[in-house]
C-alpha positions, 0 to 999 in steps of 0.5 A, a space after each residue: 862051646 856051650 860053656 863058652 856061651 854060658 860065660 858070655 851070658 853070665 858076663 852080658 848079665 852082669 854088665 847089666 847090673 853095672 850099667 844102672 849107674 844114673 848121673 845123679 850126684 848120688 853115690 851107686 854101689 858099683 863104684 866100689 871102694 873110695 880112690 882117695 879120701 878126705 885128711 883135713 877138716 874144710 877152711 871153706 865152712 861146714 857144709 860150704 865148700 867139701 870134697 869128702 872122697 872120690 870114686 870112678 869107674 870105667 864103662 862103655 868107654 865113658 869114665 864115671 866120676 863122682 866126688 862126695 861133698 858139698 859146693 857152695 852157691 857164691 861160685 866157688 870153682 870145683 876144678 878137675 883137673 885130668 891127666 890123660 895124655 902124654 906131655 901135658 903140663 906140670 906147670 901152668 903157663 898162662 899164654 899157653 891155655 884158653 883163659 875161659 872163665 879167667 882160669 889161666 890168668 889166676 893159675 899162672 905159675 902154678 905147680 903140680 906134683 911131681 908126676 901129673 902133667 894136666 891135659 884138661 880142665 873142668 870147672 863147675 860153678 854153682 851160683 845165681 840165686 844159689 841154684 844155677 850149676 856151670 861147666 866148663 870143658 878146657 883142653 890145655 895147652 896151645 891150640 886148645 880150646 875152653 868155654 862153657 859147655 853147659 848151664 843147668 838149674 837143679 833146684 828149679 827143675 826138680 831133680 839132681 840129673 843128669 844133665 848133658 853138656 853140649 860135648 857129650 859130658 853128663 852132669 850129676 849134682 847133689 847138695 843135701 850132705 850135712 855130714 862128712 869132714 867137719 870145719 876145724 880148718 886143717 885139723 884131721 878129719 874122720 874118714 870113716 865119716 867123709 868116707 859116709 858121704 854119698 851125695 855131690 858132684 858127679 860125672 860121665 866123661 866120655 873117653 874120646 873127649 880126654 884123648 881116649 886113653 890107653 893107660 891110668 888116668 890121674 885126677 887132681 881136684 880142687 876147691 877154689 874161690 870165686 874168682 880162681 886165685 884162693 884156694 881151699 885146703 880141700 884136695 884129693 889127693 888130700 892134703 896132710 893134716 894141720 894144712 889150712 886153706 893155701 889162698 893165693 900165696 899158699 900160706 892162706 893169704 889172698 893177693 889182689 890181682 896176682 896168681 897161684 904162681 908161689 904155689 907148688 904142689 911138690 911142698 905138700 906131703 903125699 901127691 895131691 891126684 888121685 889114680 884111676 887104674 882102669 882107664 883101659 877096658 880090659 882085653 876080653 872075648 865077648 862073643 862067636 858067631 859060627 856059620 855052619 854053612 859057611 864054616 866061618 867063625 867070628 869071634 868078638 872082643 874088647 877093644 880100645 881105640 888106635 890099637 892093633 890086635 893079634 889073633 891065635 889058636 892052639 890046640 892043646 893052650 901050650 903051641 899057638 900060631 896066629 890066624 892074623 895079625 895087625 887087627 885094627 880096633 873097630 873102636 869099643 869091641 872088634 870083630 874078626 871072621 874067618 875060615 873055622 877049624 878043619 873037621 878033624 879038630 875036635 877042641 880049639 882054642 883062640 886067643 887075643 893080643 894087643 900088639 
């Protein structure tokens, strides 16, 4: 037991340290290694428009998100497009979706790659006398909803977050990169300089608001122009080298009142989405309680929500019989107390199992 206590305080500690993350648009350490990385130089002008890496990390059932590059201040659109449920849509159908913004109208047709079927939407603004930072939430498909959920001003208020969304959604914005990719259009980028980048947009998502998801979750983000219907070469997934910017028709060309329908995502080498592998908390026993008055133990662990849990003991870790089953999830950690060991038992051991 005391070994067990010594690990549970080892591992609160080292949550700490992972908890400093601020919603700065400001890269912290703690995100680790990038997800996917820029290929291609931006036809959106150096240092315009960029998305030079991403990086995500999982904690306190929120995602955070953070893309290295630059926005900028004519209302280009960064769209964020998430992939956190099942069914969803590999292809948008306008009169299917909120057309917040105009977003549906223009995205008419438009093909994902193979395997990403989008559930949401973000969209960030970045306007109005070059200060003025919108976001905008959308849940796809019928009987979804869209609109603007925040409307921040970095400049004038003197920082670069965060800053809270009516739904919960924290947003971080730094435009400061001078360096990254470069803006010889299509030509291959240096990743080891977009890799150097450390400023940009970033996120908190709490996971309840995509559906609070139980396996991986993939991003496909994007640069857009003004009015959602010309598209940058900027993606990550990024696109293969020598691609230009796609603009309406995926050819560069722009097509007054018309949509991204031509546009297929299958056309383009490699998959333009990212995957973030931890989009679940991993199972793990993070606490017991033993009342030796009572003789009852209660024992803690990671949890996520709509998930039913199976608890086991043994006592050589070969043999193990279960103690109870059907545990529902009390949400981020769970807890279950019962009737401890017999007085004869000197050593036992419990497990947890998702069923």
């Amino acid at each position: 037991m005391k070994i067990s206590l010594y690990i549970l305080v080892l591992k609160l500690i080292i949550s700490t340290l992972v908890f400093s993350i601020e919603v700065d648009g400001e890269l912290d350490d703690a995100y680790g290694g990038a997800l996917s990385v820029q290929q291609v130089q931006t036809g959106f002008g150096d240092p315009g428009s960029e998305l030079d890496a991403a990086y995500s990390i999982l904690l306190a059932d929120k995602l955070y998100l953070m893309l290295a590059g630059n926005l900028e201040p004519n209302f280009n659109k960064l769209e964020i497009f998430i992939d956190s449920e099942s069914g969803g849509q590999n292809k948008i159908i306008s009169n299917l979706n909120s057309n917040n913004d105009n977003w549906a109208e223009k995205f008419d047709g438009f093909t994902f790659d193979k395997g990403f079927t989008a559930d949401y939407l973000l969209i960030v603004r970045h306007g109005f006398g070059s200060t003025q930072l919108d976001l905008d939430f959308t849940k796809l498909g019928a009987g979804g909803s869209g609109g603007m959920v925040g409307r921040f001003d970095p400049i004038n208020s003197g920082k670069n977050g965060p800053f809270e969304a009516s739904n919960g959604l924290v947003i971080g914005f730094n435009n400061t990169n001078s360096g990254g990719i470069g803006s010889d259009q299509g030509q291959r980028a240096n990743q080891e300089e977009a890799r150097s980048v450390r400023t940009g947009t970033e996120l908190s998502i709490p996971l309840e608001l995509i559906g609070s998801p139980k396996s991986e979750i993939r991003m496909c983000v994007m640069i857009n122009g003004q009015g959602h219907d010309y598209l940058s070469n900027q993606f990550l997934g990024a696109m293969p080298e020598w691609t230009g910017n796609l603009g309406t028709d995926g050819l560069g060309g722009y097509v007054d009142n018309s949509s991204l329908g031509d546009i297929d995502l299958n056309d383009f080498e490699g998959d333009q989405f990212f995957v973030i592998t931890n989009g679940v908390r991993s199972l793990e026993i993070i606490g017991f309680d033993y009342d030796q008055d009572l003789s009852n133990l209660s024992i803690t662990w990671v949890s996520n929500p709509g998930v039913s849990y199976r608890l086991e003991s043994s006592i050589d870790m070969k043999s193990w019989s279960d103690i109870e089953d059907g545990i529902i999830s009390q949400g981020e950690s769970t807890t279950y107390t019962f009737l401890d060991v017999e007085e004869k038992e000197i050593c036992k051991f419990f497990r947890v199992v998702e069923e």
